[in-house]
Structure formats: structure tokens, C-alpha cells
DOMAR-955545 format. One record per residue (C-alpha): x, y, z negated. Coordinates in nm, 2 decimals. Layout:
<sites>
+--------+--------+--------+
|     c1 |     c2 |     c3 |
+--------+--------+--------+
|      X |      Y |      Z |
...
+--------+--------+--------+
</sites>
This chain:
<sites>
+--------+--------+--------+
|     c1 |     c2 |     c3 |
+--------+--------+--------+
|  -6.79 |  12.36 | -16.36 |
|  -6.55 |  12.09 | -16.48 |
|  -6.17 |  12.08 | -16.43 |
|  -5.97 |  11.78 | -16.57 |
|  -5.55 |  11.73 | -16.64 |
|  -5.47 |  11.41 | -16.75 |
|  -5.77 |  11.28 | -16.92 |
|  -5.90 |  11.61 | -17.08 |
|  -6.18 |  11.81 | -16.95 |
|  -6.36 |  12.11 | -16.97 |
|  -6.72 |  12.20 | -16.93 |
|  -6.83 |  12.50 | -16.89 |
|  -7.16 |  12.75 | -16.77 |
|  -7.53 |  12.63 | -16.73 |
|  -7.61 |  12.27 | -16.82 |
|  -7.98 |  12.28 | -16.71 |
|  -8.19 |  12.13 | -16.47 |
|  -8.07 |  12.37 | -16.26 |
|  -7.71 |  12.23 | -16.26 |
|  -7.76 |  11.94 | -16.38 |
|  -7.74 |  11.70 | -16.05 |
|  -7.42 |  11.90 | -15.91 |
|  -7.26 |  11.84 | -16.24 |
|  -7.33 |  11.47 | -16.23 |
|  -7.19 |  11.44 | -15.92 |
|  -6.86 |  11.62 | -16.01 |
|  -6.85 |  11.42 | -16.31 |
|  -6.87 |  11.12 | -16.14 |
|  -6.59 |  11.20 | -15.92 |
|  -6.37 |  11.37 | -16.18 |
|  -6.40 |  11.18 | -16.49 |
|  -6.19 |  10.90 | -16.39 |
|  -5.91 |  10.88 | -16.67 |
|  -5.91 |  10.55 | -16.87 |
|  -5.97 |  10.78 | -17.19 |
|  -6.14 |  11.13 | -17.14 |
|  -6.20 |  11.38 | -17.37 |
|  -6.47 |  11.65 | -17.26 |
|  -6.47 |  12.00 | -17.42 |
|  -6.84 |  12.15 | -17.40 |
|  -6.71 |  12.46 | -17.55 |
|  -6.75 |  12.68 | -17.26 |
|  -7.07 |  12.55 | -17.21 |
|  -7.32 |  12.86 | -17.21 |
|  -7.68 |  12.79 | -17.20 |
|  -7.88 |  12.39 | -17.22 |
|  -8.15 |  12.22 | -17.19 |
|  -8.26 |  11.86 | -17.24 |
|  -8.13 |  11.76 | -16.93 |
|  -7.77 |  11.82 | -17.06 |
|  -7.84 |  11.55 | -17.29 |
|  -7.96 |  11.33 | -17.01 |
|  -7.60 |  11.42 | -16.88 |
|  -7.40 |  11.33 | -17.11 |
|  -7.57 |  10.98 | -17.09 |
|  -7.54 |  10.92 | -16.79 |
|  -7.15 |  11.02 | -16.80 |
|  -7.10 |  10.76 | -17.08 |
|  -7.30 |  10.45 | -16.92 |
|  -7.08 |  10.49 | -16.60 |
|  -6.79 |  10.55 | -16.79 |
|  -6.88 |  10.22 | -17.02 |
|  -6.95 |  10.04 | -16.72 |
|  -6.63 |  10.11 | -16.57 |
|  -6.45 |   9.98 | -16.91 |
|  -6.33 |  10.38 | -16.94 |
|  -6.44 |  10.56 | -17.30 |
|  -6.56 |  10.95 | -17.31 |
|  -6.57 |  11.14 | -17.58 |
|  -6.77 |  11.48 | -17.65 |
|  -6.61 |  11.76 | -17.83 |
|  -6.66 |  12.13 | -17.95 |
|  -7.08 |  12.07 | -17.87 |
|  -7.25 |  12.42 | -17.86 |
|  -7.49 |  12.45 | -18.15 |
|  -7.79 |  12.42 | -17.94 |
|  -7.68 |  12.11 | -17.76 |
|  -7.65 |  11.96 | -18.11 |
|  -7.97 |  12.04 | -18.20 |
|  -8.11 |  11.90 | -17.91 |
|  -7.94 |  11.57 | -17.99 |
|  -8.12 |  11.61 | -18.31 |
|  -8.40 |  11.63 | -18.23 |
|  -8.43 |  11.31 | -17.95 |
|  -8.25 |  11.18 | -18.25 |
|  -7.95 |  11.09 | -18.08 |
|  -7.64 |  11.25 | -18.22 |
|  -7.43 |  10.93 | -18.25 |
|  -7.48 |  10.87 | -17.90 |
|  -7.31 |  11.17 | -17.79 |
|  -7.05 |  11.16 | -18.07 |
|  -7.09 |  11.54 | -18.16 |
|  -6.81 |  11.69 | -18.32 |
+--------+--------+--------+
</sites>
């Protein structure tokens, strides 16, 4: 689930292949703000298509001339990134 007040958002639950195309579609439609700022912290189990997400949330947001940026990663979502080798792209803090 993700709920958004002016420009900062949280994500939290499943980000898995499971959940992964309704969360695209409310990210799409609630990650509007010029600048957002998306808290994974609540975020309870992933898989590599949460990295996928988060891609796909940053090229529409680039696209749109909007920024995102990923805090409070879980552990495993980091790992992930590290291991696709892609932690700069997702700016985990």
C-alpha cells in the first residue's frame, strides 16, 4: 500500500510479483509531487521485481521532469540492488 501528504510517501507490505503490477499502478497515480520522497520502511517481504519497481517509478517520474527518491531500504532490497549491481540507481539510503 502507498499513502502520500505533500510529496512524502510510504511503502509498505509485499513488493513481489504478486503485488507488484497493483503497486505500479498506484504509484503511477499517487506519486505526482514535483519532489517525492518514498519511505520503503514498512516494506515486509521482496523480490526482484521490487527492483524492477522502483525503476519504473523513477523513469516516469524522470520523464515527467519530477525527481524520487528511495529511503529507509529494507536490508534485503539492498542486497538485491547489489547484486543486479545497481544500488546508485535506486539511491539506497
Amino acid at each position: 500500500m502507498i499513502e502520500c501528504s505533500d510529496g512524502r510517501c510510504t511503502l509498505t507490505g509485499a513488493v513481489n510479483l504478486e503485488t507488484v503490477l497493483a503497486l505500479r499502478e498506484d504509484g503511477l497515480r499517487l506519486l505526482t509531487a514535483p519532489e517525492v520522497t518514498l519511505d520503503l520502511s514498512g516494506v515486509t517481504e521482496v523480490d526482484s521485481a521490487a527492483v524492477s519497481l522502483l525503476f519504473e517509478w523513477r523513469r516516469t517520474a524522470l520523464a515527467a521532469g519530477r525527481s524520487i527518491r528511495y529511503v529507509s531500504l529494507p536490508d534485503n532490497l539492498v542486497s538485491l540492488a547489489r547484486l543486479y549491481g545497481v544500488t546508485e540507481l535506486v539511491d539506497a539510503e
